[in-house]
C-alpha positions as CSV (number, residue, x, y, z in Angstrom):
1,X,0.0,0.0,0.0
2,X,1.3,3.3,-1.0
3,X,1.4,5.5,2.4
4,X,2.0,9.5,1.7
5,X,1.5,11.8,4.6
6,X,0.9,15.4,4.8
7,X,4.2,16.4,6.5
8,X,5.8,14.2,3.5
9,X,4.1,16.6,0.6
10,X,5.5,19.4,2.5
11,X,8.9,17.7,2.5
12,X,8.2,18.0,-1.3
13,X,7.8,21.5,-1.6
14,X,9.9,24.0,-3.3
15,X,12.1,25.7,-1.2
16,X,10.6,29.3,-0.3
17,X,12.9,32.6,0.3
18,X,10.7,34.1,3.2
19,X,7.5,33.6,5.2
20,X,4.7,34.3,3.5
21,X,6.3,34.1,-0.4
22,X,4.9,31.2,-0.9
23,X,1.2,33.1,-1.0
24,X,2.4,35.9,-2.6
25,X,3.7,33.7,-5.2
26,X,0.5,31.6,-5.9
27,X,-2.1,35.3,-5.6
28,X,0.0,38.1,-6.6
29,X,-1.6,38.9,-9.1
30,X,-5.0,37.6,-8.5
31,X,-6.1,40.9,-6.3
32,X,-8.3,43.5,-7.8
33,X,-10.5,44.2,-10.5
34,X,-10.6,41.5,-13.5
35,X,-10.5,42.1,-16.8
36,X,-14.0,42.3,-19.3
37,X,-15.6,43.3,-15.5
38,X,-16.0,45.9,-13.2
39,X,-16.0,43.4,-10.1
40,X,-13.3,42.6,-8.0
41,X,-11.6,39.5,-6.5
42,X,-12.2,40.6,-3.1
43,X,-15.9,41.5,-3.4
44,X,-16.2,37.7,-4.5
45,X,-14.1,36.3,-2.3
46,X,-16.3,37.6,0.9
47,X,-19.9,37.1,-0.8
48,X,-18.9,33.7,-1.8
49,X,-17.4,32.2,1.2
50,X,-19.8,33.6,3.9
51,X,-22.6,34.1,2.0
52,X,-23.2,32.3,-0.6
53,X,-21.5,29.3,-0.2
54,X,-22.8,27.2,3.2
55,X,-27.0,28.2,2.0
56,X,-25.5,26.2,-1.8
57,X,-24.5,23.2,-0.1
58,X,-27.0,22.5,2.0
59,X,-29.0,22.9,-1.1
60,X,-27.2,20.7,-2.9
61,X,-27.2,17.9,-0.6
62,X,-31.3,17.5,-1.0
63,X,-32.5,14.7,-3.0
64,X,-33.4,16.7,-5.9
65,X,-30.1,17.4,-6.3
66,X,-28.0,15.1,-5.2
67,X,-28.5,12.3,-8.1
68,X,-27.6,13.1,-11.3
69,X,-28.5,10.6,-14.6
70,X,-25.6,10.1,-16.8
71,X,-24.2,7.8,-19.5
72,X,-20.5,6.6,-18.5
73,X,-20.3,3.9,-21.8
74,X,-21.2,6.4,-25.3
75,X,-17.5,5.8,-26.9
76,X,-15.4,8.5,-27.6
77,X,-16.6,10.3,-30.8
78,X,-13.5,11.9,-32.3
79,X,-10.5,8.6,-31.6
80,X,-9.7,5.4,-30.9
81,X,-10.5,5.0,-27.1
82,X,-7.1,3.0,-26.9
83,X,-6.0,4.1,-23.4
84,X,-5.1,1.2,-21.1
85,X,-6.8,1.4,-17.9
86,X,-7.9,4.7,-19.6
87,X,-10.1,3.9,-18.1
88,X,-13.3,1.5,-19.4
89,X,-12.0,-1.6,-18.6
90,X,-10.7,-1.1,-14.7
91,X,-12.5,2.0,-13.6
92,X,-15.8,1.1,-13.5
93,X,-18.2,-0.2,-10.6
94,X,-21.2,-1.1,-12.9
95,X,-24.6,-1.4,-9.9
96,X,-26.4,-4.3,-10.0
97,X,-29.7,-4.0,-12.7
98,X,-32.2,-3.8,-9.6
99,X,-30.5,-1.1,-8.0
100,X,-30.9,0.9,-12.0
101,X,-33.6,2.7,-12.3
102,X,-34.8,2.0,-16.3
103,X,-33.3,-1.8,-16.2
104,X,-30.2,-0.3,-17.2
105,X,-28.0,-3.8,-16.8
106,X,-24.6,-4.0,-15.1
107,X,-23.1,-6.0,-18.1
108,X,-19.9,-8.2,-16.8
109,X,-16.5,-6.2,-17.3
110,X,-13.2,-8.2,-18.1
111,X,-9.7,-6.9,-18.4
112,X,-8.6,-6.8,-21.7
113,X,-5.2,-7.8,-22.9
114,X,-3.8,-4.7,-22.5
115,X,-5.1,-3.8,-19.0
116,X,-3.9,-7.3,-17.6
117,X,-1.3,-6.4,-18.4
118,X,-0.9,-3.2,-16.6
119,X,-3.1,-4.4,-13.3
120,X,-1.7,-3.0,-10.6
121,X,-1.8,-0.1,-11.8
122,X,-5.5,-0.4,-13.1
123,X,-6.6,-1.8,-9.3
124,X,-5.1,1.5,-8.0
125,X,-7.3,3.5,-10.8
126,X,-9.9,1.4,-10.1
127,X,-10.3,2.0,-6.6
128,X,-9.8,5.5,-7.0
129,X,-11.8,6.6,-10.5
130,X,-14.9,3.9,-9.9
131,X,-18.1,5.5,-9.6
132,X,-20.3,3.9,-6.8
133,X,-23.6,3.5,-8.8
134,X,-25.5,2.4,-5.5
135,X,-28.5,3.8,-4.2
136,X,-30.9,3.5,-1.3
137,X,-34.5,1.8,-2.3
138,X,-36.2,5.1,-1.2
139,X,-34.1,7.4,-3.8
140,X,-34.7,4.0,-6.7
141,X,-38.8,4.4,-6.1
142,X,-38.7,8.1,-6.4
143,X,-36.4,8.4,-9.3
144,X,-38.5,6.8,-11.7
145,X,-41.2,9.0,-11.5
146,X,-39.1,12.1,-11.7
147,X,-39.4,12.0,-15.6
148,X,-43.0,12.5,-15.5
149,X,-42.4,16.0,-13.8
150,X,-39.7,17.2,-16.0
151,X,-40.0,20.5,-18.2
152,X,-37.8,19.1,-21.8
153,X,-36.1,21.5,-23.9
154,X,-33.5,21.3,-26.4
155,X,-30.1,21.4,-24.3
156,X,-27.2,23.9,-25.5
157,X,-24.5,21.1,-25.2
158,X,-24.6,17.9,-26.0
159,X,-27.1,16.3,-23.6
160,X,-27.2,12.2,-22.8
161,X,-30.4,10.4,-23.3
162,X,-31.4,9.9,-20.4
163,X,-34.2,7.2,-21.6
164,X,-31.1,5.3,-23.0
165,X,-30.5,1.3,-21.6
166,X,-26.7,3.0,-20.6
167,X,-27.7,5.7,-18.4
168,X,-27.9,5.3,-14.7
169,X,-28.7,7.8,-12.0
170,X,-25.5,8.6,-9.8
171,X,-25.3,9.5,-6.4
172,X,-23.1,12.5,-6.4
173,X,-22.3,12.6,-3.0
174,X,-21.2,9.1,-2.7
175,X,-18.9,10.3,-5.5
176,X,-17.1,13.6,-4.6
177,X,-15.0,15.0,-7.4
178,X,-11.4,14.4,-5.9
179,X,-7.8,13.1,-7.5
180,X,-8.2,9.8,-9.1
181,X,-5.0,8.9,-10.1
182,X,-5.9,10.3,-13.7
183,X,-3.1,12.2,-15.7
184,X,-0.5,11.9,-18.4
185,X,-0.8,12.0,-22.0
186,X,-4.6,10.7,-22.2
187,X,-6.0,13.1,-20.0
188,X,-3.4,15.9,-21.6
189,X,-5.0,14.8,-24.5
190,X,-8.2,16.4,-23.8
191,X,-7.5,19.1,-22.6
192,X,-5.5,20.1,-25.6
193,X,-7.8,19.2,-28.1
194,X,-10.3,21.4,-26.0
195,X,-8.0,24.6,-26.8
196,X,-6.4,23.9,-29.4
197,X,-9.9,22.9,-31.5
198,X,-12.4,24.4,-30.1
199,X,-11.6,28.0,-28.6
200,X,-11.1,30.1,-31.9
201,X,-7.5,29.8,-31.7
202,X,-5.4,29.7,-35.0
203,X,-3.0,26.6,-35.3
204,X,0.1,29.4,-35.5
205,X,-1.4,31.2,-32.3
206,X,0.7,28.9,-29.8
207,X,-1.2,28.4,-26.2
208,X,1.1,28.8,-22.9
209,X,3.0,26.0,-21.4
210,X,1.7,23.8,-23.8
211,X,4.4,21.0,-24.3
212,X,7.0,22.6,-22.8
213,X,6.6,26.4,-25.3
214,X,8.7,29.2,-23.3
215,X,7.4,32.6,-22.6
216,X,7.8,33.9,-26.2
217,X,5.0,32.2,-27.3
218,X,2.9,32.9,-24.2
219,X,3.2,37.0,-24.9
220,X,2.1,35.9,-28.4
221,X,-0.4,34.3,-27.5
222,X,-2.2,37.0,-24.6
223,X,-1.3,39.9,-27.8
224,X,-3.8,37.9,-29.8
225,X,-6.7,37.3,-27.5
226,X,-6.5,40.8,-26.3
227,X,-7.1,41.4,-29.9
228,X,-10.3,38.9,-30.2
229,X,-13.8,40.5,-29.7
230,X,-15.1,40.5,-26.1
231,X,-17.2,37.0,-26.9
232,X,-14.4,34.9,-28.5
233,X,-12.1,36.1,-25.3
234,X,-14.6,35.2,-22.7
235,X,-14.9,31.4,-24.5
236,X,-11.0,31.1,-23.8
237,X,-11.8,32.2,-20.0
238,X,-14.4,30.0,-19.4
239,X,-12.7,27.0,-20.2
240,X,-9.5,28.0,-18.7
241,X,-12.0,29.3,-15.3
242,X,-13.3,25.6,-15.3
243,X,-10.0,24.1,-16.5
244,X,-8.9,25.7,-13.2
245,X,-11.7,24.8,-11.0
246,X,-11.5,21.2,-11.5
247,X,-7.4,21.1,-10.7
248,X,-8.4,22.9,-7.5
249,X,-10.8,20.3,-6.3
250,X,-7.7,17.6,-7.3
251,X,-5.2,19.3,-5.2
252,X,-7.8,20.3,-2.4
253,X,-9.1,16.3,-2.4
254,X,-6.1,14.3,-3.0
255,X,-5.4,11.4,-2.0
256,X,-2.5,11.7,1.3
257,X,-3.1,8.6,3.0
258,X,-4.1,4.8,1.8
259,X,-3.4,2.1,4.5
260,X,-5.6,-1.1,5.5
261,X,-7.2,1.1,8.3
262,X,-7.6,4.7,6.9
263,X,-8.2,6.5,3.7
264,X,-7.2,10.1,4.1
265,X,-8.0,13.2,1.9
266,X,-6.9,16.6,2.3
267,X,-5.0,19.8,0.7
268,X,-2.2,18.9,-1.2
269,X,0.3,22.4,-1.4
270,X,2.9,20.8,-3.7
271,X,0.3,19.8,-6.2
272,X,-0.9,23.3,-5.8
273,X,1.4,25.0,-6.4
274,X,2.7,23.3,-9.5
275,X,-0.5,24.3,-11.1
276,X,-0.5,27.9,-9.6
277,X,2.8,29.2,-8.5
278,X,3.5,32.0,-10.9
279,X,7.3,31.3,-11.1
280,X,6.4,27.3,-11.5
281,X,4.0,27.9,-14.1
282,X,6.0,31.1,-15.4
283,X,3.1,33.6,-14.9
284,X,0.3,31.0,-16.2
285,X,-0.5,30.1,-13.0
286,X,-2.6,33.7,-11.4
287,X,-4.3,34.0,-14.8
288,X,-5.7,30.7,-14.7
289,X,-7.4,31.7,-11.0
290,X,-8.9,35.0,-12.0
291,X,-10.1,33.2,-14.7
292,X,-12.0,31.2,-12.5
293,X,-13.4,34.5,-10.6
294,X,-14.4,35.4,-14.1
295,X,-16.6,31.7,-14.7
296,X,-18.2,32.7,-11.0
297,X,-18.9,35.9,-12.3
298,X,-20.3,34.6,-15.8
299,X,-22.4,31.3,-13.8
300,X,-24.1,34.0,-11.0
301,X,-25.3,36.1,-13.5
302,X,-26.6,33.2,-14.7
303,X,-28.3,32.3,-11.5
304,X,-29.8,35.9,-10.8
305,X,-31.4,35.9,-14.5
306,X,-33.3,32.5,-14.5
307,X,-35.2,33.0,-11.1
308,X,-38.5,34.1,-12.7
309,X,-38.3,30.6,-14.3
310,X,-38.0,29.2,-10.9
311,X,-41.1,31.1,-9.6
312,X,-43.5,30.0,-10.9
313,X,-46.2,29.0,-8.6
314,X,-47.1,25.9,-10.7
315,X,-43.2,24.7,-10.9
316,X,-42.9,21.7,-8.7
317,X,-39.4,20.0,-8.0
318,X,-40.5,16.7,-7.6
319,X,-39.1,14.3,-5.0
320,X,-41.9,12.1,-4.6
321,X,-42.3,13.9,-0.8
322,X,-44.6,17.4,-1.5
323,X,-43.9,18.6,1.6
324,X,-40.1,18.1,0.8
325,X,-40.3,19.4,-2.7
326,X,-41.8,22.9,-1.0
327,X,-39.0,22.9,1.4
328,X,-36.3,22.1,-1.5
329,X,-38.2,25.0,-3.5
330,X,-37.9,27.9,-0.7
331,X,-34.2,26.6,-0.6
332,X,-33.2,27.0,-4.2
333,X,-35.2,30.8,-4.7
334,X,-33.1,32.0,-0.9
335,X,-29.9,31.0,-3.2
336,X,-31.0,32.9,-6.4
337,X,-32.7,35.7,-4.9
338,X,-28.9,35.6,-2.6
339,X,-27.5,35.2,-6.1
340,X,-29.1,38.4,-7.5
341,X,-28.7,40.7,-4.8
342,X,-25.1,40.2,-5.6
343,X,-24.0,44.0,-6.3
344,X,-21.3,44.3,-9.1
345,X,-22.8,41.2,-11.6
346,X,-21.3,40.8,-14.9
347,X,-22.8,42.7,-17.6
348,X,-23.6,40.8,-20.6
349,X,-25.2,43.3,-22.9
350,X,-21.8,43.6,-24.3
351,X,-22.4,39.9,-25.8
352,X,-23.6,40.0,-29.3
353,X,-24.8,43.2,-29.3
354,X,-23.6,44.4,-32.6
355,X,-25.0,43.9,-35.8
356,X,-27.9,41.7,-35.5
357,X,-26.8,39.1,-38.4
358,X,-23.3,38.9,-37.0
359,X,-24.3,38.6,-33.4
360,X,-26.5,35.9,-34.9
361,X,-23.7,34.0,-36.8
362,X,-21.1,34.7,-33.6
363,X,-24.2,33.4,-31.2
364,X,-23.7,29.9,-33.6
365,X,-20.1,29.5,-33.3
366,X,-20.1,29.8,-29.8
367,X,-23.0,27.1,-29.5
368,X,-21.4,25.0,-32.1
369,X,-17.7,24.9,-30.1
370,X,-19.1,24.3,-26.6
371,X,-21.2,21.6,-28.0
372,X,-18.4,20.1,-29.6
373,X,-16.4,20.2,-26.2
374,X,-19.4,19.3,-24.1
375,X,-18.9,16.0,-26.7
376,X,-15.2,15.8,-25.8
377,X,-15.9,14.5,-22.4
378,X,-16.9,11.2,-23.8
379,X,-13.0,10.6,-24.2
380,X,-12.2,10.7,-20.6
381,X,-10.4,7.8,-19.4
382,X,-11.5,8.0,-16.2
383,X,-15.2,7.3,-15.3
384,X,-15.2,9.5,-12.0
385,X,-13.6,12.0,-14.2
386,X,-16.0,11.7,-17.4
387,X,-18.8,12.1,-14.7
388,X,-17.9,15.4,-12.9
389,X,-17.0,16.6,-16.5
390,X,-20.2,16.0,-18.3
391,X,-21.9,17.4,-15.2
392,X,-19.9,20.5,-15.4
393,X,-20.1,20.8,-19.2
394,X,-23.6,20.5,-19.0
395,X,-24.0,23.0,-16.1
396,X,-22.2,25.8,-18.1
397,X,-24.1,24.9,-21.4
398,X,-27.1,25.6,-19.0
399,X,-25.6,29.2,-17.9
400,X,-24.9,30.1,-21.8
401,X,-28.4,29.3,-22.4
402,X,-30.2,31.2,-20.0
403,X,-27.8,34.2,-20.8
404,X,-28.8,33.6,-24.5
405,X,-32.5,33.4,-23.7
406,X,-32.9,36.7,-21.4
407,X,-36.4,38.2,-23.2
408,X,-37.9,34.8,-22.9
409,X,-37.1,34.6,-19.2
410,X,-38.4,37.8,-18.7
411,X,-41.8,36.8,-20.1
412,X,-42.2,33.4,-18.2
413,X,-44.5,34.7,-15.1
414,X,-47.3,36.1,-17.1
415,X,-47.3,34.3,-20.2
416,X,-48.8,30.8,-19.4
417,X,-48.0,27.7,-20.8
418,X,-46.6,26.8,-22.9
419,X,-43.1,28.6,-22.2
420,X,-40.7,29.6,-24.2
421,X,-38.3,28.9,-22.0
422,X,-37.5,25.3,-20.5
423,X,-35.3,24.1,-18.5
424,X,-35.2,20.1,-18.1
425,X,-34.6,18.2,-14.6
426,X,-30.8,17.5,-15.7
427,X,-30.2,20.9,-16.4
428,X,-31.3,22.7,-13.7
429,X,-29.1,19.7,-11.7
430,X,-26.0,20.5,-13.8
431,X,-26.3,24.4,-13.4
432,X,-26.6,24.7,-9.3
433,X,-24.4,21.5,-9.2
434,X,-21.6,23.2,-11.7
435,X,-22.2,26.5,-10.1
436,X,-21.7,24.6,-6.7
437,X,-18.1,23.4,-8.3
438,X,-16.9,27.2,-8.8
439,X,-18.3,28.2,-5.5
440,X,-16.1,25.5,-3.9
441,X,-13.4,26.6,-5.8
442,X,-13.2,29.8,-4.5
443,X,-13.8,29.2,-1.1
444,X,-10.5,26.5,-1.2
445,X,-8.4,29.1,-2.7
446,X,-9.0,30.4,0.9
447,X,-7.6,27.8,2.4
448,X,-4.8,27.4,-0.2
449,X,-4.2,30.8,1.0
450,X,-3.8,30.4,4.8
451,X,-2.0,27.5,4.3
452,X,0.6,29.6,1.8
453,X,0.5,32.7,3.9
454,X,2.1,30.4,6.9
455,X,4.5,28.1,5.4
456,X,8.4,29.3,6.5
């Protein structure tokens, strides 16, 4: 068994001049207003964390929310799905057909050839990336009604079927997004096929730190999306906010101890900083956090604008409990009503706003490429991994489609059915759930922080 303590990772950690660098070093730079807003890291930082953040998850761990239907086995669309242990073969828990709702079936997984040959290190991927599919008999019973109360709509990314044989309700909570063991050149691959394909980059416009490119290129690269118009730069931050997000939650949930009697999780710095530290990441590191404040910004307005939707006195979140559902109700319009009283919200009346047959065109593009990346996420190796990223794919296609969809909001309370506006049950659990991500985020930064702020 592999044992790695805390005071070990610290062991690991580069050597630091003077108490306190270590913080300065890691958030600078990410102080202030950000760019594209007129909202500061601070003001988000202290409406988040003590505000925001302990109402969303308590909200989040409700039954309504909390179980999330997915499809873990739609091959990879754009390769070969040739990585070993990568991870269909060794990281995947199928649950037993009665405990599917649908009579989706377990189906009997062998090692191939390949992964037999690799199995040690597919157990330790396996105990680490397999999604526990279990749940209780109550939460079976109630979830295949659930489809009977669901407002469909045509989703912005590319949405499962969730009537498909393959798709199984997950328990999210018995399946925290953490490290998994998953990295190298398979899970590199995604993420550069992500930039380099589908954030309106030019194959000459080289992206930071990818494969080893110096600083030249990086200057070449910030000269030409501070030339793109306001829409095509906010894309890049968005995926680089999220891109962020997600190694937060590895490096906050990683995996420090694994003996026979105790699994522990907690902060890993070293990882940290090797995604953050400005010198370690030559200056990479503090853009790729106030991106993040800029995806918070970009996912609350997203929240403040879509609560009309949500009050409606005839929209039910079904549960299978009424009295529940009510309760669950008056807990998700306390976190958007929270949500809008925010006071410096991202203005996006900037978006599209110019000629109307461009904006239209430009409106396109920008579905088209998140589509294609919400699609992407069919390649991850890693099942725990593919999970947490089609949840947060589809959570952000959510927020773009409520920011794209602002008139027909507005006219939801009075116009009667049928709306113009829908949102469907896996959407609305995708957008607090992704929202719930970010909001996370932010608030480890702040333990990141202390942590930094008093390492000698």
């Amino acid at each position: 068994m592999r044992v790695l303590g805390f005071a070990a990772l610290l062991l690991l950690l580069p050597p630091v001049a003077a108490h306190g660098e270590a913080e300065r070093r890691c958030f600078c730079q990410v102080t202030g207003l950000l760019d594209d807003c007129t909202c500061d890291v601070e003001t988000i930082d202290a409406f988040n964390n003590y505000r925001l953040f302990p109402r969303l998850s308590g909200l989040l761990e409700s039954d309504y929310f909390r179980y999330y239907k997915v499809n873990l086995r739609k091959p990879c669309p754009f390769w070969s799905d040739s990585s070993h242990c990568g991870m269909r073969d060794c990281a995947v828990q199928p649950c037993p057909s009665e405990a599917v709702p649908g009579g989706a079936g377990s189906g009997g997984y062998k090692y191939s050839e390949e992964a037999n040959n690799l199995a040690e290190e597919c157990e330790e991927a396996k105990r680490l990336g397999a999604v526990d599919g279990s749940l209780s008999k109550e939460a079976q019973e109630a979830v295949l009604q659930w489809t009977q109360h669901d407002d469909s709509s045509d989703s912005f990314c590319e949405a499962d079927d969730v009537y498909s044989a393959d798709a199984e309700y997950v328990d999210l909570l018995l399946n925290p997004e953490r490290y998994t063991g998953y990295k190298g050149p398979d899970a590199w691959k995604i993420w550069n096929s992500i930039y380099e394909e589908n954030c309106f980059k030019p194959q000459n416009v080289k992206r930071p730190l990818a494969s080893g490119r110096g600083d030249e290129e990086g200057h070449a690269f910030y000269k030409w999306l501070k030339g793109l118009c306001v829409e095509k730069r906010a894309f890049y931050r968005l995926i680089s906010g999220l891109h962020a997000s997600i190694n937060i939650h590895l490096s906050a949930r990683y995996l420090l101890q694994d003996t026979w009697s105790e699994k522990r999780w907690g902060p890993n710095v070293t990882e940290f900083q090797q995604r953050f530290d400005e010198v370690l990441t030559r200056g990479e590191g503090p853009r790729r956090l106030k991106n993040l404040y800029f995806l918070y910004l970009i996912e609350l307005r997203a929240l403040s604008k879509v609560l009309p939707f949500f009050q409606r006195p005839g929209l039910r979140l079904y549960t299978g409990n009424a009295t529940r559902d009510e309760e669950v109700k008056a807990q998700l319009l306390g976190v958007l009503q929270l949500a809008q009283s925010f006071p410096l919200h991202f203005d996006e009346n900037s978006f599209f706003a110019g000629n109307p047959k461009e904006a239209a065109k430009l409106k396109e593009e920008f579905r088209l490429h998140f589509k294609n990346i919400s699609r992407i996420m069919d390649c991850v190796g890693c099942f725990k991994c593919r999970l947490w990223g089609k949840l947060q794919t589809q959570g952000l296609g959510t927020v773009l489609k409520i920011l794209f969809s602002e008139k027909l909001i507005e006219k939801v309370p009075g116009s009667g059915l049928p709306y113009g506006f829908q949102l469907s049950r896996q959407e609305i659990v995708a957008l607090l759930n992704a929202f719930g991500r970010i909001s996370t985020s932010v608030r480890e930064l702040e333990n990141f922080r202390s942590i930094l702020r008093n390492m000698r």
